[in-house]
N, C-alpha and C positions, 0 to 999 in steps of 0.2 A: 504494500500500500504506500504509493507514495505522496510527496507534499503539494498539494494543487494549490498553486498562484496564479491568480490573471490579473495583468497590466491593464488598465482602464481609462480612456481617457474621455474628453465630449465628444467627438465624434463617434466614438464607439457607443458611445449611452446614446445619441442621438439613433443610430443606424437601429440599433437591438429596438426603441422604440419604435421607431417608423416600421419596423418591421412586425412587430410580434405586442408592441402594446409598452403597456408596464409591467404585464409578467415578464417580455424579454429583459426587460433590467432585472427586475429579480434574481432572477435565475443567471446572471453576469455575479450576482452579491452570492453565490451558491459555491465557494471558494474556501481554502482555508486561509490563504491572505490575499486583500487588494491593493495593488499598485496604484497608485495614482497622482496626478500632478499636482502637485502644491498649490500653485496659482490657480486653480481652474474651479469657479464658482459653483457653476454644474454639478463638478464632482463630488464637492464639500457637500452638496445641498441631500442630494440624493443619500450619502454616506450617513448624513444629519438622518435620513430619514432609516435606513435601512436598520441603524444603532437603535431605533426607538420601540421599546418594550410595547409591542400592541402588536395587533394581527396582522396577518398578511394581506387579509381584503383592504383593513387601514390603510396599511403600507402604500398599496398599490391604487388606491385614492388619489394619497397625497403626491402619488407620483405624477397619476394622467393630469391631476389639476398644478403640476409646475410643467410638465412635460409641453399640455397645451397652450400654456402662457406664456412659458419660453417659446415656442413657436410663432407664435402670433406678435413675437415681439413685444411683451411687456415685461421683461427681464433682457440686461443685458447679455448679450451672447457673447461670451469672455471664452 
């Protein structure tokens, strides 16, 4: 059994959603560690959310509703 790490940046979180929703993020956060850029708002946000003790359905709420706002441009796209 070995140590599964995935590297994550926005475009990645961007792409897994466009594609699959906010279970594709989820399931990106399905790791034993994640990589990810320091500077990159996106990635904090989502990290912020995946860390927070509550459901999956929650989870993935709080996801489509930054996912879709980030799109639509009312978050800056850093």
């Amino acid at each position: 059994m070995g140590f599964n790490k995935k590297y994550l940046d926005k475009e990645r979180i961007i792409s897994a959603f466009k594609q699959e929703g906010s279970k594709g993020i989820t399931d990106l956060y399905k790791a034993d560690a994640i990589i990810q850029p320091a500077d990159s708002p996106v990635c904090h946000y989502i990290e912020k959310i995946m860390c927070k003790e509550e459901s999956i359905e929650y989870k993935r709420h709080l996801i489509d509703t930054y996912m879709v706002q980030l799109l639509e441009g009312l978050y800056p796209f850093k």
